[in-house]
C-alpha positions in Angstrom: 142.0 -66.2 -9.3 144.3 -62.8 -9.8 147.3 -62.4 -8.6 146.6 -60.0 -6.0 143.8 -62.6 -4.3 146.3 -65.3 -4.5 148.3 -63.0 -2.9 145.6 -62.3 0.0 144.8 -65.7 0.3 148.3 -67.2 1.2 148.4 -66.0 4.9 144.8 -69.0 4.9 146.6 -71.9 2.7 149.5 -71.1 5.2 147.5 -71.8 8.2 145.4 -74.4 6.4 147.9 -76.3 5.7 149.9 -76.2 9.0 146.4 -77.3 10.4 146.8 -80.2 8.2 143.7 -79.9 6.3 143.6 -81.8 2.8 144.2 -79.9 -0.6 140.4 -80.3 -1.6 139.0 -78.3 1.1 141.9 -75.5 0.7 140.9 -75.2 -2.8 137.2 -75.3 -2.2 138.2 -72.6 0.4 140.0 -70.5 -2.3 137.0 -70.5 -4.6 134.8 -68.7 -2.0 137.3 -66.3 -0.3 137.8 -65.3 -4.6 134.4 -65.0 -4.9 133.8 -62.8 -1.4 137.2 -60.6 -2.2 135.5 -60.2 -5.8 132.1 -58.4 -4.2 130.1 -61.2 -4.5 127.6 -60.9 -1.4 125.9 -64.4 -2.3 122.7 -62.9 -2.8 120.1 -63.9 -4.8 117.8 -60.6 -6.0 114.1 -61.7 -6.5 114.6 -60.9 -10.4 116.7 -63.7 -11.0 114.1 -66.2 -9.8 110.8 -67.8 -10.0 108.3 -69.3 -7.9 107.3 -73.0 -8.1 103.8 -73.7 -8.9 103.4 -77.1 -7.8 105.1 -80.1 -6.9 104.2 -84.1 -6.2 103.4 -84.8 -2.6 104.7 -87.8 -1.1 101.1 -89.1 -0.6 100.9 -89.7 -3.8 103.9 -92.3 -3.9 102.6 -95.2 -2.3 102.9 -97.1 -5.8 107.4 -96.7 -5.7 107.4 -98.9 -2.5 108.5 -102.0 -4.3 111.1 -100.1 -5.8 112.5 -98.8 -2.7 112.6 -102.3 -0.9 114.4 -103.6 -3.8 117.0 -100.8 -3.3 117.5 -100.5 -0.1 120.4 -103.0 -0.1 122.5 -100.1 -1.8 121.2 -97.1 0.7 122.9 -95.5 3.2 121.5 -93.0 6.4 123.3 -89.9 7.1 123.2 -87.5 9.7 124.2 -84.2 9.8 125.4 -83.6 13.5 128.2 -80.7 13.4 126.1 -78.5 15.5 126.4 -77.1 19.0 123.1 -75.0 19.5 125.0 -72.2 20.3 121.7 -70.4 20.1 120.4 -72.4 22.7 123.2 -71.8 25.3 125.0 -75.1 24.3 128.2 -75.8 24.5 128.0 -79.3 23.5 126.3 -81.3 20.3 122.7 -80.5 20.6 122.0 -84.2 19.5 123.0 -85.0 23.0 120.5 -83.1 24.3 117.3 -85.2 26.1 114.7 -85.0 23.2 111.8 -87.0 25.3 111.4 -89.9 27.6 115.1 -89.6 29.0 116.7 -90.3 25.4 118.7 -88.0 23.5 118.6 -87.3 20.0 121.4 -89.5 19.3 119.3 -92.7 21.6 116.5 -92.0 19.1 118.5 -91.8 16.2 120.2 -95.5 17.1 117.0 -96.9 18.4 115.5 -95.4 14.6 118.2 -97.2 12.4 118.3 -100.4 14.4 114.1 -101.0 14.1 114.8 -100.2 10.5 117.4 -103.0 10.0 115.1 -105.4 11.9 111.6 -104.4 9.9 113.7 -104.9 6.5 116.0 -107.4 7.4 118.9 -105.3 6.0 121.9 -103.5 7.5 121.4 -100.5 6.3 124.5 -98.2 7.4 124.1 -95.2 9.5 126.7 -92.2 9.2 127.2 -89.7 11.4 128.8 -85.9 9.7 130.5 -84.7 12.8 132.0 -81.2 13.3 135.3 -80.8 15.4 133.3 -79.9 18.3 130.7 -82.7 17.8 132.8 -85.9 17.3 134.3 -87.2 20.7 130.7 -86.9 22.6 129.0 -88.7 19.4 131.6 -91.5 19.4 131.0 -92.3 23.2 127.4 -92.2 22.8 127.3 -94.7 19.9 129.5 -96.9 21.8 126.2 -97.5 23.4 124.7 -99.2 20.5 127.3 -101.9 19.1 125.0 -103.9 17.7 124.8 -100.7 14.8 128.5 -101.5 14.1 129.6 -102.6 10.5 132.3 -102.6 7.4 131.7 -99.1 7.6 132.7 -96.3 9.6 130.0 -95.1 11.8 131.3 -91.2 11.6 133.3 -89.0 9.3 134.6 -85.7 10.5 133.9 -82.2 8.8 136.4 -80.0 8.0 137.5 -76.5 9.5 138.0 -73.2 8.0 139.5 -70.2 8.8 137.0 -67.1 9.9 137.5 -63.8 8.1 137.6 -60.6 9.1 135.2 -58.2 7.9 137.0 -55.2 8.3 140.1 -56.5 6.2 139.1 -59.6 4.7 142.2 -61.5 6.5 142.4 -64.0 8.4 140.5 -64.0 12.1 143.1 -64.1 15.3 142.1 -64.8 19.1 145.0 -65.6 21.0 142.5 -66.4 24.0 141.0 -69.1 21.8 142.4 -70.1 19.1 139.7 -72.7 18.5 137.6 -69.8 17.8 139.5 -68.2 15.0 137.7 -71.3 12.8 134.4 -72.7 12.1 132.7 -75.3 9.9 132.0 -74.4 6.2 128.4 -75.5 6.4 126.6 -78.7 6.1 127.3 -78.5 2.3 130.6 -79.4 2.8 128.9 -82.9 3.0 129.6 -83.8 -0.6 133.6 -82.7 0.4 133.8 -84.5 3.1 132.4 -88.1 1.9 135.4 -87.1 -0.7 138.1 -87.0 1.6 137.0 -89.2 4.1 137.2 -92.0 1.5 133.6 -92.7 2.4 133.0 -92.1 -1.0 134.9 -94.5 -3.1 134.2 -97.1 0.1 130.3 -96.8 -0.6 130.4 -97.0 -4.3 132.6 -99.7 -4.3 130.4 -102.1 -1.7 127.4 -101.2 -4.3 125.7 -98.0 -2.2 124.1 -95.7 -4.7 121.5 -94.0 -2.8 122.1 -91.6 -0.1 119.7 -89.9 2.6 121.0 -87.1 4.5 119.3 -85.0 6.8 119.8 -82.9 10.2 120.2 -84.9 13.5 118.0 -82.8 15.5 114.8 -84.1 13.3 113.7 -87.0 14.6 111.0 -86.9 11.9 113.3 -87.6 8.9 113.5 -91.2 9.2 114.2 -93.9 5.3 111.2 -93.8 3.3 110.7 -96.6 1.1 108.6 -94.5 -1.2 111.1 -91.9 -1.6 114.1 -94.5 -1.7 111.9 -96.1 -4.5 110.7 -93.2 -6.8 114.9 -91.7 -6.7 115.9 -95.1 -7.7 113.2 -96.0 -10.5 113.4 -92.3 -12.1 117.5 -92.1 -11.5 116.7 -88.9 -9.6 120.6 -87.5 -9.3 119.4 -85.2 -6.3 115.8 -84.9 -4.7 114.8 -82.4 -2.0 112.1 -82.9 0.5 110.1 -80.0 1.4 107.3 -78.8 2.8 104.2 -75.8 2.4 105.6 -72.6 3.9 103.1 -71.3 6.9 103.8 -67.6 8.5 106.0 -69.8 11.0 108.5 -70.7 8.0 108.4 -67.2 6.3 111.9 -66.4 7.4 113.3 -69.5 6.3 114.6 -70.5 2.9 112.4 -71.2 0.4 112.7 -73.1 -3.3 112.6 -71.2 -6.4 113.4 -71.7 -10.3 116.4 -69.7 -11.9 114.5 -67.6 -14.8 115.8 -68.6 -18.0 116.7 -71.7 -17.0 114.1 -73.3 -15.2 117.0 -75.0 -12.8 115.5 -75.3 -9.0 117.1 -73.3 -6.5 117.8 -73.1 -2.8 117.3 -69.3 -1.2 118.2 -68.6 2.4 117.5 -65.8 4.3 121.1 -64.7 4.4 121.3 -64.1 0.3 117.9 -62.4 0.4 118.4 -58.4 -0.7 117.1 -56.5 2.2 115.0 -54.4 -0.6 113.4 -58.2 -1.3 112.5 -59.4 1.7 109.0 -58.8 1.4 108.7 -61.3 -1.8 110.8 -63.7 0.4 108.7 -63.4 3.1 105.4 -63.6 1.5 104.5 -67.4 1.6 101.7 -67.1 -1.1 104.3 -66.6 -3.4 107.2 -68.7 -2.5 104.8 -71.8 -1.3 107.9 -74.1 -0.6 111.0 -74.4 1.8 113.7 -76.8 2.8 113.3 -79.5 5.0 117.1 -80.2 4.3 116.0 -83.9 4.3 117.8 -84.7 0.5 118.6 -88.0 -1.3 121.5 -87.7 -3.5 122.9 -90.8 -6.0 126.4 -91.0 -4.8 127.2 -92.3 -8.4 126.4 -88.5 -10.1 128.2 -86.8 -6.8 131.4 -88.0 -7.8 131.0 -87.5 -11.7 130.1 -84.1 -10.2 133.7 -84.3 -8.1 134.9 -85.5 -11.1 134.1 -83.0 -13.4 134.9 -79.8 -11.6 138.3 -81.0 -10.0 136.8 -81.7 -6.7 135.8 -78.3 -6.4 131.9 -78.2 -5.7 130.5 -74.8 -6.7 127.6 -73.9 -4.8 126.3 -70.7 -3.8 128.6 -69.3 -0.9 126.6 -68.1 2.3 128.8 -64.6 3.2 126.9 -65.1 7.2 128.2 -62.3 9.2 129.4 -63.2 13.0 131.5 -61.8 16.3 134.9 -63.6 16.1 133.7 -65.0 20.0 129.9 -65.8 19.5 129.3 -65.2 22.9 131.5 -61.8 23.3 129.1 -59.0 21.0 132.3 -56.9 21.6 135.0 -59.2 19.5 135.8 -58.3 15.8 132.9 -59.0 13.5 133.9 -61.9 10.8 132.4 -63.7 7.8 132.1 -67.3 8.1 132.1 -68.3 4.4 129.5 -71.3 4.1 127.2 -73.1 1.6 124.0 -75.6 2.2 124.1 -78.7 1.5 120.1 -78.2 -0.4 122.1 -75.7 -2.6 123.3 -78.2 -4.7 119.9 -78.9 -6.6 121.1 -76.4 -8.4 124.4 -78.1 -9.6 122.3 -81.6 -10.9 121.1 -81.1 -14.1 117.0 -83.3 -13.3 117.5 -82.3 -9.9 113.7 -82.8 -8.6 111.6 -81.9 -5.5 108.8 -83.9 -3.7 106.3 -82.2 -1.0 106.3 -84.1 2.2 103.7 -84.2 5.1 105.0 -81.6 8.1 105.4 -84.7 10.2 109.1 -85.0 8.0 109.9 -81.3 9.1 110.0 -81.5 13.2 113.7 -79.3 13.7 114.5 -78.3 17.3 116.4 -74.6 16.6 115.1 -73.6 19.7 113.6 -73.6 23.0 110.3 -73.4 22.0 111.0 -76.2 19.5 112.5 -78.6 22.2 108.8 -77.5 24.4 106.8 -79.1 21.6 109.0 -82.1 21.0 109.2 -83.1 24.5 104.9 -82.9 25.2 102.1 -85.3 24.6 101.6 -83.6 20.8 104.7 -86.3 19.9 104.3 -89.9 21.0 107.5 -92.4 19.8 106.0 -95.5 18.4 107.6 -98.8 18.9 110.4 -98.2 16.4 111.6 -95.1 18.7 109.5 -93.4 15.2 108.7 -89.6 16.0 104.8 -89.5 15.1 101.8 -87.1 16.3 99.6 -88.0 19.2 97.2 -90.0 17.5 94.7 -87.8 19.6 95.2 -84.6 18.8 92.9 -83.8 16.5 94.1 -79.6 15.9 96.1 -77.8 14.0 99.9 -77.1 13.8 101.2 -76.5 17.3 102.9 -73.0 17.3 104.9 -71.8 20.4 106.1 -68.8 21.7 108.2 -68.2 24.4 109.8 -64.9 26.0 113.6 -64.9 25.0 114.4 -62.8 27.7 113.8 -66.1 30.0 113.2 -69.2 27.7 116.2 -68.4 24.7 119.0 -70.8 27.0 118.7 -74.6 27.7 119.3 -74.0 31.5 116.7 -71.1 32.0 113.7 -73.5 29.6 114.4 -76.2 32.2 114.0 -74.8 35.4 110.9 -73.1 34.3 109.6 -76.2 32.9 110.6 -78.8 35.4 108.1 -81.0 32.8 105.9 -79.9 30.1 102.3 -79.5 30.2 100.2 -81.0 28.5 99.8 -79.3 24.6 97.8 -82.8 23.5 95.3 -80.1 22.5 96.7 -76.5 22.0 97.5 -74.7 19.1 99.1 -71.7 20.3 100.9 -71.2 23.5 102.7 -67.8 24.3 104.3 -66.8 27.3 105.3 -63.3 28.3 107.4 -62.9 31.2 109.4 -64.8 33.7 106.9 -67.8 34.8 107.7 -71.2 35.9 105.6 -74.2 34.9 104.5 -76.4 38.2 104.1 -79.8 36.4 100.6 -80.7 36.0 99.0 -78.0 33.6 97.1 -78.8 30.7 96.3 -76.1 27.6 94.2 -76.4 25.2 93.4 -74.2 22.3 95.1 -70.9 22.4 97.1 -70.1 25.2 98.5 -67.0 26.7 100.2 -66.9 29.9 101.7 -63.5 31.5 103.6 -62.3 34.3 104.2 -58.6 34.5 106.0 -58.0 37.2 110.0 -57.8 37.4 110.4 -61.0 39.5 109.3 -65.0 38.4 106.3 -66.3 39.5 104.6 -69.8 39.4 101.6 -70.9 37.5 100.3 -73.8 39.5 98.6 -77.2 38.1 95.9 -75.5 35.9 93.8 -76.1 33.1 93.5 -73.6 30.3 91.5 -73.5 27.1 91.6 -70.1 24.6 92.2 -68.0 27.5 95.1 -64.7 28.7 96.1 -65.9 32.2 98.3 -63.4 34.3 100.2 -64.7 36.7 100.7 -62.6 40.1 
């Protein structure tokens, strides 16, 4: 790093490390502020990459089984549970959040790990990634479930960095809130954190090689024994789950291959050139994206530590914010992140397997949390997330007017209780309209109100039919 950007980046070590925040995650810090004072944007032009062709599917896997219940004795569960849902009108860890019949994500999540250690007879460790904002309302919600106690800690705590000002590139002040002046790097701080949590060293030395990580608000992402089992048997240093891309997904990240190279590679939306968004867009072409459900060998992550000085290089995310998310008035900053999927890149055999949708069921919104909570989902005796064994359509795609469904309070009181969606494929909604319990929609759905005040849709049932509601 020059002079001069070692010069711009003391005022963020200062504060760093009156924060008290460890060496490693100031110099992981430094990297990326170099790289954004430099130009880099973090964006990936469609030039530079490649589509992938084809992949294995899961299905497919059955045979690695035995391999996987042979290693499960060194695998570990994590969860990635930093975030508030913000988006939703949150102000608390979305995990906590009722996900369906009365249990939040976190109930599920327990109930999920302890049917696991029963089935297999193993105590398989379950690790929560907490953000600052996350960890005190995780902690007294696992206090719920002692019996998943062990030799390990049950959470580790994400770091914090400073915010940076767009217009100056220092560093982000808010005297009203000084909580908001930082933010979490971005769940690919993951690899950091086991680091200097001593999680790390602790897991390798009790004999854990194998670790599965994925976000807490899936409740599909639950150990596979034929994934556990193919990473182990082929020494996979890094596999990513993913799925086929639908219209749905085609603003989400996709997987690609660096030309030249061949490595795979993680795109987001948010290092896409504006001038390629078509190409990114176009799910013909770019067939795959990330479930951000990834096994990693914890071995190869810290020859990777190792290597580079602790300093994990992956592609920085330059994602443009207001200091205060909820004031659009507040200076506009750069929260400096990176994904965890990004490091496929970074593990030389780095490998992806295609997984059933049933893996992929993310709750990033309202209309997300509609589906999750109807009769399309049933939780099988494991608290397992599965699909109504009778519905016998398609996907189940949602949509729901922001102007009255974006926040968690205004979803609930218009849907006291869902309807029934057991057989719907599409359900759109346009308008303010509250949901009397009792409706059932089947096939395509559209329900609009007009006029400038809510009305009620009483107890009805709707198949592939517009309803207005006056």
């Amino acid at each position: 790093m020059s002079a001069e950007i070692e010069a711009r980046f003391a005022p963020f070590e200062e504060r760093m490390r009156r924060e008290g925040i460890e060496p490693i995650v100031i110099d992981n810090f430094r990297y990326y502020y170099g790289a954004l004072v430099s130009g880099d944007t973090g964006l990936v032009p469609e030039e530079t990459i490649e589509p992938v062709a084809s992949l294995p599917h899961l299905n497919d896997l059955g045979a690695y089984e035995a391999a996987g219940r042979a290693a499960l004795g060194h695998a570990v569960v994590l969860k990635l549970n930093g975030g508030l849902g913000t988006s939703m009108g949150l102000e608390r860890a979305k995990s906590l959040l009722v996900a369906r019949e009365g249990l939040s994500f976190l109930d599920i999540i327990a109930r999920q790990m302890l049917a696991a250690r029963a089935r297999y007879a193993q105590p398989i460790p379950l690790i929560f990634m907490n953000s600052f904002n996350t960890d005190a309302d995780t902690r007294e919600v696992l206090a719920r479930y002692p019996a998943l106690r062990g030799e390990l800690p049950e959470t580790m705590l994400q770091h914090k960095v400073p915010k940076v000002l767009q217009e100056s590139l220092a560093p982000a002040e808010w005297p009203a809130d000084p909580q908001l002046e930082w933010c979490p790097p971005g769940h690919g701080e993951v690899y950091i954190t086991l680091a200097t949590s001593g999680l790390l060293a602790r897991l390798l030395e009790r004999g854990y090689h194998y670790l599965f990580l994925s976000n807490a608000d899936n409740l599909g992402a639950t150990l596979d024994l034929a994934l556990l089992g193919y990473v182990a048997q082929h020494e996979v240093p890094f596999l990513m789950e993913v799925a086929g891309r639908t219209e749905a997904d085609k603003k989400g990240g996709h997987l690609a291959r660096l030309r030249g190279s061949g490595q795979l590679t993680l795109r987001e939306v948010a290092q896409c050139p504006e001038s390629d968004l078509g190409a990114f867009q176009d799910v013909s072409r770019h067939r795959y994206f990330n479930t951000n459900n990834i096994w990693v060998d914890l071995r190869r992550v810290q020859a990777a530590l190792d290597e580079h000085q602790n300093v994990i290089k992956l592609p920085m995310i330059r994602n443009g914010k207001t200091l205060d998310p909820r004031d659009p008035r507040s200076p506009k900053v750069y929260q400096l992140e990176t994904a965890m999927g990004a490091a496929i890149e970074i593990f030389p055999g780095a490998e992806a397997v295609e997984v059933p949708r049933s893996r992929f069921v993310p709750v990033k919104t309202c209309s997300d949390l509609l589906a999750l909570r109807s009769d399309a989902y049933v939780l099988d005796a494991e608290a397992r997330l599965q699909r109504n064994p009778e519905r016998t359509v398609g996907d189940l795609v949602i949509s729901l007017d922001p102007a009255h469904y974006k926040l968690i309070d205004a979803f609930e009181a218009r849907f006291p209780a869902p309807p029934s969606l057991v057989g719907c494929t599409h359900l759109t909604v346009e308008g303010d309209v509250r949901f009397a319990p009792g409706s059932v929609f089947r096939g395509q759905v559209r329900v609009v109100n007009r006029a400038a005040t809510q009305r009620e849709l009483p107890p009805s049932t709707l198949a592939d039919e517009t309803v207005e509601v006056s």
